[in-house]
C-alpha positions in Angstrom: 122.8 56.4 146.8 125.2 58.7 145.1 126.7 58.2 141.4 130.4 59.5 142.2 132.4 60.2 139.2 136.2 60.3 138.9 138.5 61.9 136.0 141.7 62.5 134.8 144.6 61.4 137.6 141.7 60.9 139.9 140.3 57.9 138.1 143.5 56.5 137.2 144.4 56.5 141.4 141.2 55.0 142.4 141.2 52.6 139.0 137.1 53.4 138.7 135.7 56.3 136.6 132.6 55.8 138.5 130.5 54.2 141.1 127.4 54.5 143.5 128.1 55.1 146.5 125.5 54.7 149.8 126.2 57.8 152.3 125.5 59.7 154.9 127.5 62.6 154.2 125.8 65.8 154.9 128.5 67.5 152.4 131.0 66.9 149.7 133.9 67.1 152.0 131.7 64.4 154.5 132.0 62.2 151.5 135.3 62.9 150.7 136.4 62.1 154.4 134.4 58.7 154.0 135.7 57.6 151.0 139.2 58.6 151.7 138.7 56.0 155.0 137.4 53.3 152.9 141.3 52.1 151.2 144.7 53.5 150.6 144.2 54.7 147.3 141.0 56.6 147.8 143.4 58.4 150.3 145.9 58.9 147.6 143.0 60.2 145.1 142.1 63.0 147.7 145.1 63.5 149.5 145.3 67.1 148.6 141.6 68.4 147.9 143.4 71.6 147.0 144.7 70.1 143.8 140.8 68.9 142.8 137.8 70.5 141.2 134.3 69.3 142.3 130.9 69.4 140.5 127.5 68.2 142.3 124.4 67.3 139.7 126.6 68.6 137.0 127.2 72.4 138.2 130.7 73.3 140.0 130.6 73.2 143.0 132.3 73.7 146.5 133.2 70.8 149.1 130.9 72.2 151.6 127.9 71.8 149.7 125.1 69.9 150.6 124.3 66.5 149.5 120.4 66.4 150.0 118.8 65.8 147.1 122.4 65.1 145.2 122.1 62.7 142.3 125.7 62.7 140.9 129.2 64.2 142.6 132.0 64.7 140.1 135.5 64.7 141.0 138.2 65.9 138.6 141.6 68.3 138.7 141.7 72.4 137.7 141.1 72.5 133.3 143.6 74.7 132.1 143.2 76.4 128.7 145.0 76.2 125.6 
């Protein structure tokens, strides 16, 4: 099990800033691709993983990362300064 955590527009598309998810994605983009399958507005959320920051146990990450061992996966868009 996975705590997945949503922010920003991301959160506001799926309507959950966080849940636990039970995987067997090997990567972030593994998980992405399952939970994108699971309803329509998971595949809103991450239509466009271009637009979308990830961070896995709290450090920033990349979507091929691994999952073993991965307590947390944070989802959120770019911060911009100012």
């Amino acid at each position: 099990m996975i705590d997945v955590l949503y922010f920003a527009w991301v959160r506001e598309r799926i309507g959950l800033p966080k849940e636990r998810v039970d995987t067997s994605a090997a990567t972030v983009a593994e998980l992405v691709a399952e939970l994108k399958a699971r309803e329509d507005r998971y595949a809103a959320a991450f239509a466009d993983i271009s637009a979308l920051r990830v961070a896995v146990d709290q450090e920033l990450a990349d979507f091929d990362a691994p999952l073993a061992g991965v307590r947390e996966v944070a989802f959120f868009p770019p911060m911009t300064g100012g």
